[in-house]
C-alpha positions in Angstrom: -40.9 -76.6 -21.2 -40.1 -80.0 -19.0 -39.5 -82.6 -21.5 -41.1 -85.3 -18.9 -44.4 -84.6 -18.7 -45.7 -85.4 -15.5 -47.6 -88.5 -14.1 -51.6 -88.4 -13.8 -50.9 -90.7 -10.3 -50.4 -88.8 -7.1 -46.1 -90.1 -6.2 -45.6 -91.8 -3.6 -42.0 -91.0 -3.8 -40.0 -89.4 -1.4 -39.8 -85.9 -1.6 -35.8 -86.0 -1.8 -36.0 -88.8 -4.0 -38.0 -86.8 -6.8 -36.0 -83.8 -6.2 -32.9 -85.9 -7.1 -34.5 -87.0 -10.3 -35.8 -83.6 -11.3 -32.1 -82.4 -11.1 -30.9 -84.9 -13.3 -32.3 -83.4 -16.6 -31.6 -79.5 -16.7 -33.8 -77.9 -19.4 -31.7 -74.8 -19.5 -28.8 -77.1 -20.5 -30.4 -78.9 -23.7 -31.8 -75.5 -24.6 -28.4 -73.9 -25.4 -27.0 -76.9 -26.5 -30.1 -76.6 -29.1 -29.1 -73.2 -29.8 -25.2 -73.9 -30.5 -26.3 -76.7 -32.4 -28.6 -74.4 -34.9 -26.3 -71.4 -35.0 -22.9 -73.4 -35.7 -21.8 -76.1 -37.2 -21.9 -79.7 -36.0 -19.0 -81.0 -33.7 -17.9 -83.2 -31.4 -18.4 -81.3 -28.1 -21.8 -80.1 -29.1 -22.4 -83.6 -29.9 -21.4 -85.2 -26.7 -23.5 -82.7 -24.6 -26.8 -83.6 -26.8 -26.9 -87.3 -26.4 -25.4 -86.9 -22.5 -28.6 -85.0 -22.1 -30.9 -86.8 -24.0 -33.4 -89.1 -21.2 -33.1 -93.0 -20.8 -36.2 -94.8 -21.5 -36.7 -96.8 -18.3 -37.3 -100.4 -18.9 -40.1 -102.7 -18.0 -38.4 -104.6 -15.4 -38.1 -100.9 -13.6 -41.1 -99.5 -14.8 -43.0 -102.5 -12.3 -40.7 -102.0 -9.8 -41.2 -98.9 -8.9 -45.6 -99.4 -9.1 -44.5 -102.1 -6.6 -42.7 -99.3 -4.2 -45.0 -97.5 -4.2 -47.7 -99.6 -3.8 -46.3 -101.1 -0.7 -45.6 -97.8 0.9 -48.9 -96.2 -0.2 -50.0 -100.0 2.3 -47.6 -98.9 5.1 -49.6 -95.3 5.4 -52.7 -96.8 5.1 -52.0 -99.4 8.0 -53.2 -98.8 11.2 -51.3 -97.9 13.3 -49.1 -96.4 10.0 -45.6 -98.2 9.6 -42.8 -96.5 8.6 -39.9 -97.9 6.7 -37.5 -98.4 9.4 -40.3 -100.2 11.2 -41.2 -102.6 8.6 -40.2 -106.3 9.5 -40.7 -109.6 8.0 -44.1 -110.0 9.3 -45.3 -106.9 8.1 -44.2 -108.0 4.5 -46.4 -111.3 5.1 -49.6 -109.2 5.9 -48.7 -107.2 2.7 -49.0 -110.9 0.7 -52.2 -111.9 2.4 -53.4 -108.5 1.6 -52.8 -109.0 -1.9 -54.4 -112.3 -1.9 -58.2 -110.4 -2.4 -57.0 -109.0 -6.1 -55.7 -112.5 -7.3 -57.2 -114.1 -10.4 -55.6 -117.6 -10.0 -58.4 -120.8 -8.8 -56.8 -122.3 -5.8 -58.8 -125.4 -4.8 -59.6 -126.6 -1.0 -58.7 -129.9 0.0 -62.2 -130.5 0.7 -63.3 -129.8 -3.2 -63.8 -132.5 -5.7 -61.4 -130.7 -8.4 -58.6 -130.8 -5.7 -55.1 -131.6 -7.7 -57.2 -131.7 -11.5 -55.1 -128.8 -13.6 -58.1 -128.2 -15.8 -61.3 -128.6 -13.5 -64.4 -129.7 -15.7 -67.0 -126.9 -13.8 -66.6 -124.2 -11.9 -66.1 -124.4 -8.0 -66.9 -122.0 -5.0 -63.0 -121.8 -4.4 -61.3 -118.6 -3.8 -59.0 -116.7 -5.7 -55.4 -116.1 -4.8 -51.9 -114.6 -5.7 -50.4 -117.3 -7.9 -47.5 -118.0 -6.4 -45.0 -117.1 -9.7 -46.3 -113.6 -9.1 -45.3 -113.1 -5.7 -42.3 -114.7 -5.8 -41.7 -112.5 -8.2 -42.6 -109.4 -6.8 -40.7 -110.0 -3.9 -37.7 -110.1 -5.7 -38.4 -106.4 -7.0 -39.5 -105.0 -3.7 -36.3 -106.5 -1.9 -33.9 -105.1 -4.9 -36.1 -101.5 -4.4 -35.9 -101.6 -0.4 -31.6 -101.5 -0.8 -31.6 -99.1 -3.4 -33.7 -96.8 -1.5 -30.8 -96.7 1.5 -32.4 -99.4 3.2 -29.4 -102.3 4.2 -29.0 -105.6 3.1 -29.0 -106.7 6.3 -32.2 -105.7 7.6 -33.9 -106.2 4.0 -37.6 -107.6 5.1 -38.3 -109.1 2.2 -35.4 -111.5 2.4 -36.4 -112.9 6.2 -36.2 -116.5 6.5 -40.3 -116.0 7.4 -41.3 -114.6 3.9 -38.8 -117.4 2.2 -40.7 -120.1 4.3 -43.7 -118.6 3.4 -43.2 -118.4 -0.4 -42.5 -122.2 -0.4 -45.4 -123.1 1.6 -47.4 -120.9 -1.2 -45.7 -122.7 -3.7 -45.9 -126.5 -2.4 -50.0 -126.1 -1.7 -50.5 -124.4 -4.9 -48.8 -126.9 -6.9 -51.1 -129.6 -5.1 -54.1 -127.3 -5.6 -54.0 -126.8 -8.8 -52.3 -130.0 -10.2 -49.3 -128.2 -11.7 -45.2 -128.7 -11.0 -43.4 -125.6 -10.4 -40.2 -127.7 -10.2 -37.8 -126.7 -12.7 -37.2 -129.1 -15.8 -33.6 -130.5 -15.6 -31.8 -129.9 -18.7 -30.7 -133.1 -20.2 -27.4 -133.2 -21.2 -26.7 -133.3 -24.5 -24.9 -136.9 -25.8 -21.1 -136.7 -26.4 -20.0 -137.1 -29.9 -17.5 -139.2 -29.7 -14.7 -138.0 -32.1 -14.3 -140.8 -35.4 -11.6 -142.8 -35.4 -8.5 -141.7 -36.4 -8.0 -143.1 -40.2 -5.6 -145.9 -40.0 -2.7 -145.3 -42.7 -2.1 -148.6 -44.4 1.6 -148.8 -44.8 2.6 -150.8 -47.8 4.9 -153.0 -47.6 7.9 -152.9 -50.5 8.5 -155.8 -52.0 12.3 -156.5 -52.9 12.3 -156.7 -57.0 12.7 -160.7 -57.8 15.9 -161.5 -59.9 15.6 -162.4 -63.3 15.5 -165.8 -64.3 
């Protein structure tokens, strides 16, 4: 019996890649180690094999990574004609944000609307929906940390071309008019210095020579 059961979702993965990660997990291994634990007593070596063996919960953070892989290559296939990695350039990466733009749920409003810079618009408008620009940003930082760790360099990374940066911040600047919001990051203020209290100052006494007797 696997003890990952498998995904309802066709993978989009490489072959090789889910080949690697099959291997990583051998069921014949935690079966005898389940055995020798049953038939003999507890000790350290047969503990140490157990918990090597035992699977790591992904996390969140790499959970929406890889959706995000594989969402953009499930987008290079479908293009026409069909991209492959290698092919995939900084442009390419800007059709996949525009593409994206259809399935946003954030109100960005044209210049020409009366609700044009008011954050909480009193009715409802004929403007479009769109990508808000926190999630892209965001998701471009996942896609370009994916991109290297599927063998791709840093060097030739897509998502990190001075077009997609340039885009991002145009995305950012019109939004932030649009919708009458700052994205600008609040400054910390500094917290005041305490100044130290004054040292206490030791009052010497002064000795008094004893007065003669009269």
């Amino acid at each position: 019996m696997d003890l990952v059961s498998e995904p309802s979702k066709p993978i989009i993965y490489d072959p090789s890649t889910i080949t690697n990660n099959s291997n990583s997990s051998s069921p014949n291994i935690t079966a005898s180690s389940t055995s020798t634990t049953i038939s003999s007593p507890p000790s350290s070596t047969t503990t140490t094999t157990s918990s090597s063996s035992t699977p790591t919960t992904p996390s969140r953070y790499e959970n929406q990574k890889r959706r995000d892989w594989n969402t953009f290559c499930q987008y290079l296939r479908n293009h026409r004609p069909p991209l492959s990695l290698p092919m995939c350039s900084g442009a390419h990466v800007l059709e996949f944000l525009r593409y994206l733009d259809q399935f946003g749920k954030t109100k960005v409003h044209n210049q020409t609307c009366p609700f044009f810079g008011l954050p909480n618009p009193p009715a409802p408008c004929p403007c479009p929906l769109r990508q808000a620009w926190g999630s892209l940003d965001a998701l471009i930082g996942r896609l370009r940390a994916a991109y290297e760790e599927h063998g791709g360099r840093p060097e030739a990374n897509p998502f990190g071309a001075r077009a997609v940066r340039l885009y991002l911040r145009e995305v950012r600047d019109f939004q932030a008019k649009a919708r009458g919001v700052s994205y600008e990051k609040k400054r910390k203020r500094p917290k005041p210095k305490v100044m130290p209290p004054p040292p206490q100052q030791q009052h010497q006494h002064q000795q008094h020579p004893p007065t003669a007797a009269t």
